[in-house]
N, C-alpha and C positions, 0 to 999 in steps of 0.2 A: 425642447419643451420650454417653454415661456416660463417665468416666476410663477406666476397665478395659476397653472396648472400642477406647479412642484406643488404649493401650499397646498390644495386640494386634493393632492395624493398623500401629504403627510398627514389633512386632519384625517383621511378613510383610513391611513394605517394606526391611528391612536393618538396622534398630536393634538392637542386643543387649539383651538382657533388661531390665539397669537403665538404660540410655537408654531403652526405649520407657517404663519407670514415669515415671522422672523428667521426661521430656519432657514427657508428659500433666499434670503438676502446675506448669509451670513458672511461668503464669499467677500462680495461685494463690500461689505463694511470693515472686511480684513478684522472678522472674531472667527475663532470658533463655530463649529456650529454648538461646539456642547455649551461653551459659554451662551450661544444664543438662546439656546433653550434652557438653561438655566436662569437667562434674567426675565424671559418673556413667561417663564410657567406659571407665575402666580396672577397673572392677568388673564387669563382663559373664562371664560364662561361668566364676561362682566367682571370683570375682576372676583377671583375666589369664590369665582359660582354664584359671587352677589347677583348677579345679572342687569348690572347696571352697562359702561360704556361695552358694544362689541367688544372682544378681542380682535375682530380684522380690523378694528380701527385702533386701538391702542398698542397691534402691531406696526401697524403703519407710520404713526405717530413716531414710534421708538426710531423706524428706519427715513424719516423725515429727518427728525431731530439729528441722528447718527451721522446722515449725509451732510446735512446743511446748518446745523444748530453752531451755537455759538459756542466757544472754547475760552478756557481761562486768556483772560487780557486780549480778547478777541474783540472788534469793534461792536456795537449794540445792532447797528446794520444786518449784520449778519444773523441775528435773534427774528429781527421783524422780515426778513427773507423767508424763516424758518416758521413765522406763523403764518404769514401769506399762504405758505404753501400746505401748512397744514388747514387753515381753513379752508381752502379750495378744496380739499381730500374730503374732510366733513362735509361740505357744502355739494358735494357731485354725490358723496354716497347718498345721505339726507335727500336730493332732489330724485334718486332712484328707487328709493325705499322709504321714504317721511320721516325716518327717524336713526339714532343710533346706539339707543337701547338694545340692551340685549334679549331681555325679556318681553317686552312689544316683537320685536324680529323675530322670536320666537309662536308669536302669537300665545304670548300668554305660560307658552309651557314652563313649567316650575323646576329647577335645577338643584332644588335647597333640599327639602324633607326627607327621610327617610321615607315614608308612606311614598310619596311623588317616587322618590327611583325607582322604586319596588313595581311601581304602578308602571315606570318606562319600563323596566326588564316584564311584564306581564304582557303588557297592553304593545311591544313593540313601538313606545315612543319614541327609542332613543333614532330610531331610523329617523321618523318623520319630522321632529324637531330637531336634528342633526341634520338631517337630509335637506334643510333651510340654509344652513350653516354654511353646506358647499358651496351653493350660488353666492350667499355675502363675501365668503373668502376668495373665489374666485373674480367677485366684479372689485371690491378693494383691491386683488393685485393688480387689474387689472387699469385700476385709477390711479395708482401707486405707478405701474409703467408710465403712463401719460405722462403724469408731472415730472417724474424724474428725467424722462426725456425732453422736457420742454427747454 
């Protein structure tokens, strides 16, 4: 099973957007998975349910950065390799979706109020604006494969 399918069985079992990215690479970056989910959990849902950047992209970013970022006394080269490649990540999601908000990608649904959750637990929101969540997490790994293959 591919990354981007791990990631989208870890958000259906309870992981938040950039836990299930970050998790699925944890291997790979030689952490933990618990460390992985420990640095990525407070960026879930726009960062702290702000619902600003995705979390599939500020997953993405950490396992961009992780791979290819620059290291203490490490040349600047290696920085602007590492944004290259992350604006090309933003720039394929954005060209698939318009944008990387999290709250636009949700079409608006509201992750903050007490009233709002109540209204997901009543009204079976959290399916249908969750149920958005799978395809973003899913095409980020899958943009996430590409580059890193490149």
């Amino acid at each position: 099973m591919g990354k981007s399918k791990i990631a989208v069985e870890k958000f259906k079992e309870g992981y938040n957007c950039v836990r299930s990215i970050l998790h699925s690479y944890a291997e790979d970056l030689s952490m933990s998975k618990d460390l992985a989910l420990k640095i990525s959990d407070g960026f879930g849902a726009g960062m702290g349910r702000k619902q600003e950047v995705c979390g599939a992209i500020s997953g993405g970013i950490m396992i961009l950065g992780m791979l290819y970022g620059r290291g203490e006394n490490e040349d600047k080269q290696k920085q602007e390799k590492t944004y290259s490649k992350i604006r090309k990540f933003i720039d394929l999601f954005e060209k698939e979706y318009g944008t990387i908000n999290c709250k636009k990608l949700l079409n608006g649904c509201e992750l903050m109020t007490p009233e709002v959750q109540m209204r997901f637990k009543e009204e079976n929101l959290k399916e249908k604006c969750h149920g958005y969540c799978h395809g973003y997490i899913e095409q980020a790994g899958k943009i996430l494969e590409k580059i890193i293959s490149e």
